[in-house]
N, C-alpha and C positions, 0 to 999 in steps of 0.2 A: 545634436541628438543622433544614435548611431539610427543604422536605415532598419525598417523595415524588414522580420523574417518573414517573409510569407509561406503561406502551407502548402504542402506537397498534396494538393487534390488528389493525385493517384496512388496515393500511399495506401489509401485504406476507406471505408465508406464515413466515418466519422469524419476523416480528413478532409474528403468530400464537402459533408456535409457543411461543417466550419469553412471552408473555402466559400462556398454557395453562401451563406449565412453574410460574411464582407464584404461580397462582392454586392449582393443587393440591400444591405445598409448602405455603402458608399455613394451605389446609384444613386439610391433614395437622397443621400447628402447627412446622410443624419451619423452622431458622431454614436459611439456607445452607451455615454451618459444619457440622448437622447433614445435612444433603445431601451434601455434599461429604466426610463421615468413609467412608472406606473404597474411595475413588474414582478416588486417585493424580491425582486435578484440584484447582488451587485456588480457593478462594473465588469470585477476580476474575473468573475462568473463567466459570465458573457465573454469575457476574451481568452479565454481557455477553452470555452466551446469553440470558437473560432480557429484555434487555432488546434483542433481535431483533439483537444486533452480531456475531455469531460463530453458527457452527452447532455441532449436539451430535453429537460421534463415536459412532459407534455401540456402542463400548464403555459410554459413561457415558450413552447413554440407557437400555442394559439396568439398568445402577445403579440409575438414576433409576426405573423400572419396577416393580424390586425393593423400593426402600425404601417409594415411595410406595404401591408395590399398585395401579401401573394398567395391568392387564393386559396389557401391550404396546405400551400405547398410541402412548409415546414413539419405541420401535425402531422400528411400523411407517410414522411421519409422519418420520424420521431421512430416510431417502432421498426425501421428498417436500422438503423443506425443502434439503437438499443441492443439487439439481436447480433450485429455484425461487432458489438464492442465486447458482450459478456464471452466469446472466445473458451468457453468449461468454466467459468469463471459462476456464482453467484451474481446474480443481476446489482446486488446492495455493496460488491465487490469491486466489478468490471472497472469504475471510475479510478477507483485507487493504484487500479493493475495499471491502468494507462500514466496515471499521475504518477507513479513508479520512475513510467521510464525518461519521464521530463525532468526529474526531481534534481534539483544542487546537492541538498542535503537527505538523510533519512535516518528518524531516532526511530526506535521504538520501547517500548515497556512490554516485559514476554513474561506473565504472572503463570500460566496456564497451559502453554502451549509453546513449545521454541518456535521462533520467529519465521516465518512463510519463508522466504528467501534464502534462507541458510539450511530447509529441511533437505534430508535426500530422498527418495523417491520411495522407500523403505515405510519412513515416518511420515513421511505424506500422505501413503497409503494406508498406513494404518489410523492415521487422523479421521481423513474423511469415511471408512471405512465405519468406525467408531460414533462419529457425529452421527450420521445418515446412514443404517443400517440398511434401510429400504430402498437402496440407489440401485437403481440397473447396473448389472458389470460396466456395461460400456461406457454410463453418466460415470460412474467411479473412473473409469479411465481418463477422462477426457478430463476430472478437473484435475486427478491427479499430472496430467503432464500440463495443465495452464499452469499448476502452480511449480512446478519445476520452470518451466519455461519463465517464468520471471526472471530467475536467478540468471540469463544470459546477460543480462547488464550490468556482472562482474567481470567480463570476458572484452568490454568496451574499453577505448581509450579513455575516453573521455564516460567517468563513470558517478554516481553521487558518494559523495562521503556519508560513512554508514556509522551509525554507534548504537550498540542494543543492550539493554540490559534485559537478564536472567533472573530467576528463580533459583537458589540452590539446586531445592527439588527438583526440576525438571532435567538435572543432567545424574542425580543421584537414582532415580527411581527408572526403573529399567521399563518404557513404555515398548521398546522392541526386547528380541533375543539378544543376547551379550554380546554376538559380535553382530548384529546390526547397531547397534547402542552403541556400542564402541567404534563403530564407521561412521556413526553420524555426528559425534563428538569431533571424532578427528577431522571430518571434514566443515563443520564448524570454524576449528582453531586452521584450519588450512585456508579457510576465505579470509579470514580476518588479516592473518598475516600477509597475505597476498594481494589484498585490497589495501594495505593501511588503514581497516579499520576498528573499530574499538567496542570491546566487551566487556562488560563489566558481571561479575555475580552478586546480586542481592544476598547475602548470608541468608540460613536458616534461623541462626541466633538471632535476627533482627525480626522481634516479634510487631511494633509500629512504624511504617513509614507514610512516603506522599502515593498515591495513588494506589490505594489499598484496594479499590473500588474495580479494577479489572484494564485491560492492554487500552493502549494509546499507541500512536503512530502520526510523530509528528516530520510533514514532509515541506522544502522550503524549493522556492524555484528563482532562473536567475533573473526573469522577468517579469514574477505575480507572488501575489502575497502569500504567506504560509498557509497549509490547512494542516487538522487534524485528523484521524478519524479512529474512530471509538465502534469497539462489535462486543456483541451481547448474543446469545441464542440461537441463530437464523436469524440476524441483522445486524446491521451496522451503519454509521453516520458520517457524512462527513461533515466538519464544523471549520467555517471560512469568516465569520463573526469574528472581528480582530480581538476584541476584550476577553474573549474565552481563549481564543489560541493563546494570547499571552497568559490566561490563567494556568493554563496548561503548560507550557513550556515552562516557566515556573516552577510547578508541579515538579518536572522534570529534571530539573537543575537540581531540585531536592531533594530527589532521589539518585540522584550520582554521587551525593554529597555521603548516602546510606551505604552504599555497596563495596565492593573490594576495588582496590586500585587494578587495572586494565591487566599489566603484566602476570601478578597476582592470581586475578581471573583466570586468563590463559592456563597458566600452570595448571590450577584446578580442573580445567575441564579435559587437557590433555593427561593428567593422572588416572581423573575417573573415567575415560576413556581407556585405561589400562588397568584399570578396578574392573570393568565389564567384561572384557576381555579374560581376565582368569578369575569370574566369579564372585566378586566381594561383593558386588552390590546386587539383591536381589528385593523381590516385591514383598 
């Protein structure tokens, strides 16, 4: 069995957090499974809090408080550690921003909106701008650079292998001015090639596929199980329940099976990034 990574308590308060969380199960003697009896949380759960990747709901910190006997501890650093993890981020987000930067792999399905990580700062702002009309300049500012700030863990050595699939529409329909639309295209086809990683475009011609129902974001790691996670409105889920990840991935293979072959894609999106550029494509 390789050893033990232990976490970097002073990396960050989450970090912390999860560090303090091991160290007084271990005291205690009790393994995870025994932490985790009586919790309606699994395992993998729990050891992703631990190790600063997720934060602890405030139900299963009372747990945690409870079994361990420490007096509170956990409930009252729960909202401390909440706080220090959403970073401009949505509170229903923060988890995934972190799971991000752990992740082996990362799919996503982008029905609606090109994908968080490949946006530039142009169309980020004009996203959240759009979403939340009623944001403070400064709330506008601050998610928009959390969510640029994801995108540094293409700048990594050691980085997750990415595959996204697309919408036609979304690289045809000019959400910015033509030459922001055309910088963000290109800067699209500029990560993919430079990461090794993989784009696919769903056709506009493909009137039924899998996952017609709205974006999925399926991320894997090199030491815990996959999750999912799925947003809607002002919210979003993440989903660790093995049977539905696999229904979902799934899902996913069958939609790869729909879309254009990768190279193909590329071409397309670097053209219509030259369509935007002298005009062809308008709203």
């Amino acid at each position: 069995m390789p050893p033990r990574k232990d976490t970097d308590a002073s990396a960050n308060v989450p970090s912390f957090y999860g560090a303090e969380l091991r160290f007084k199960r271990e005291a205690a003697g009790l393994t995870l499974e025994q932490l985790a009896e009586g919790s309606y949380r699994g395992v993998p759960f729990l050891s992703q809090i631990e190790r600063g990747e997720r934060r602890m709901p405030l139900d299963l910190s009372r747990h945690v408080d409870k079994v361990l006997g420490t007096d509170g501890f956990f409930e009252r650093r729960c909202e401390d550690a909440r706080k220090a993890r959403q970073s401009g981020h949505a509170e229903y987000f923060a988890d995934v921003a972190e799971l991000e930067q752990h992740a082996e792999s990362i799919e996503e399905w982008a029905p609606a909106l090109l994908p968080g990580l490949l946006q530039t700062e142009s169309y980020a702002l004009k996203v959240v701008r759009t979403g939340s009309p009623w944001l403070r300049s400064d709330t506008v500012e601050k998610q928009v650079k959390a969510r640029i700030a994801r995108a540094k863990l293409w700048g990594r050595e050691e980085r997750p292998s990415f595959w996204a699939i697309v919408r036609e529409e979304l690289i045809r329909k000019p959400l910015l001015p033509p030459e922001e639309m055309a910088a963000q295209l290109k800067h699209i086809a500029h990560v993919i090639r430079s990461t090794q990683g993989v784009l696919q475009i769903l056709p506009e011609t493909v009137a039924a596929y899998p996952l017609m129902m709205g974006m999925i974001k399926v991320m894997t790691f090199p030491d815990a199980p996959p999750v999912v996670y799925t947003e809607g409105l002002h919210s979003g889920q993440l989903i660790d329940y093995p049977a539905l990840v696999k229904d979902y991935r799934r899902s996913y293979d069958l939609l790869r099976a729909a879309a254009l072959p990768p190279d193909e894609s590329l071409h397309m999106i670097e053209q219509a990034a030259e369509g935007h550029r002298n005009g062809q494509h308008r709203a």
